[in-house]
C-alpha positions as CSV (number, residue, x, y, z in Angstrom):
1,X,-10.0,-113.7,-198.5
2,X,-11.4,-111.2,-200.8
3,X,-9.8,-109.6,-203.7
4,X,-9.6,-106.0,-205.0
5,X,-10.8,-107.8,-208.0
6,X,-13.8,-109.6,-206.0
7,X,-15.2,-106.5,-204.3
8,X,-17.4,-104.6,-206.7
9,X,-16.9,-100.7,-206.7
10,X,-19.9,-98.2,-208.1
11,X,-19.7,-94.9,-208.0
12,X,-23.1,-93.0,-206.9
13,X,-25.2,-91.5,-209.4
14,X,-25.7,-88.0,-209.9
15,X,-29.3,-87.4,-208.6
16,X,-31.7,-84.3,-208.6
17,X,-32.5,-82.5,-205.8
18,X,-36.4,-82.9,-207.4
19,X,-38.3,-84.9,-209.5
20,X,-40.5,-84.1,-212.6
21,X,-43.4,-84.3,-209.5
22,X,-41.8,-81.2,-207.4
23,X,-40.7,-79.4,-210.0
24,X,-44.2,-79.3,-211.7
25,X,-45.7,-78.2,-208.5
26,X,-42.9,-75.4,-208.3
27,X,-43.7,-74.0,-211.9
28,X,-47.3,-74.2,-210.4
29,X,-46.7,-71.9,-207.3
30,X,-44.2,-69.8,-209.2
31,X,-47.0,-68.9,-211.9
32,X,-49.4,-68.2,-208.9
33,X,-46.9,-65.5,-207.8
34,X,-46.7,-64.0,-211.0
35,X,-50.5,-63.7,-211.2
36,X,-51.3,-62.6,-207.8
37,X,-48.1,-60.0,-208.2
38,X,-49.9,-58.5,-211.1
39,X,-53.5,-58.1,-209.5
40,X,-51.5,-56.0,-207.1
41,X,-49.8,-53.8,-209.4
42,X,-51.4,-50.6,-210.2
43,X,-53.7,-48.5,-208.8
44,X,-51.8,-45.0,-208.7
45,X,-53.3,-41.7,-210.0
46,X,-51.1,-39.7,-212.8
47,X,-51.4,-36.6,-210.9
48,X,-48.9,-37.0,-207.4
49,X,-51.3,-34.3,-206.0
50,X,-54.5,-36.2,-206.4
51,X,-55.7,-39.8,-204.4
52,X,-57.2,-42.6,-206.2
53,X,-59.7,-44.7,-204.4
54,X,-58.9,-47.4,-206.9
55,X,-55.9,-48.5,-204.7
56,X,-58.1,-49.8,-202.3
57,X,-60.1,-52.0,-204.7
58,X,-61.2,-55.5,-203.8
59,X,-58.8,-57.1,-206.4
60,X,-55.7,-55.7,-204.7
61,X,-56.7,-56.0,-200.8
62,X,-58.4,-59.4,-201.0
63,X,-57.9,-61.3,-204.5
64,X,-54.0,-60.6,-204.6
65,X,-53.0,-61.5,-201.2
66,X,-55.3,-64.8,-200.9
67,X,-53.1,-65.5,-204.8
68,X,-50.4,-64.7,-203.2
69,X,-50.6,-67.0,-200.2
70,X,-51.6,-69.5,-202.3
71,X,-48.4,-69.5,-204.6
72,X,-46.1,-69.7,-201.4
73,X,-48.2,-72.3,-199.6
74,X,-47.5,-74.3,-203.4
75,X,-43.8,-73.8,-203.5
76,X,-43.5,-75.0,-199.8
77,X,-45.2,-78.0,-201.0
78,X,-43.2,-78.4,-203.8
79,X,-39.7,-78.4,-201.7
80,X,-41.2,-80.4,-199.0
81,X,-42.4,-82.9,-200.8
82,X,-40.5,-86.1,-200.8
83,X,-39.7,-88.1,-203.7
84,X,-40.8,-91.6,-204.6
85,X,-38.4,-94.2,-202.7
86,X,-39.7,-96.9,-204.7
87,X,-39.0,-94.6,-208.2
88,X,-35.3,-93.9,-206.9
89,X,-34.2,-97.5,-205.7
90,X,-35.7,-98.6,-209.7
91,X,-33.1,-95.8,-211.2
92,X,-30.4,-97.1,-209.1
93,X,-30.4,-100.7,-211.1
């Protein structure tokens, strides 16, 4: 019969919901936002009474939103992305 003494208690380990991997790819994505975020800004005329064709340039109706795409498609990787089984069982030792 086994004793309390016998029976070997550990208390979990306080993990991450990431690793350095996702949150590398995050920083990634988030910096992609930034930058497609600012090639959208702008574009406005000083004058409320006169239009600007600049706010339909290339940079904001193409570059920007393909950017901005990019950056969310990144950050979905970076949360979907499972960590290394082989990484976490080695931390548990």
């Amino acid at each position: 019969m086994a004793t309390t003494k016998d029976v070997k208690t550990e208390s979990p380990k306080m993990q991450f919901a990431f690793d350095r991997k996702n949150y590398m790819i995050l920083i990634g994505g988030i910096i992609l936002l930034a930058i497609g975020f600012f090639a959208l800004s702008g574009g406005g005329s000083k004058d409320p009474n006169e239009f600007s064709d600049e706010l339909f340039s290339t940079r904001r109706m193409v570059v920007a939103p393909i950017i901005l795409m990019l950056g969310y498609i990144t950050v979905a990787v970076a949360i979907m992305t499972k960590r290394d089984e082989t990484k976490v069982s080695d931390d548990n030792q």
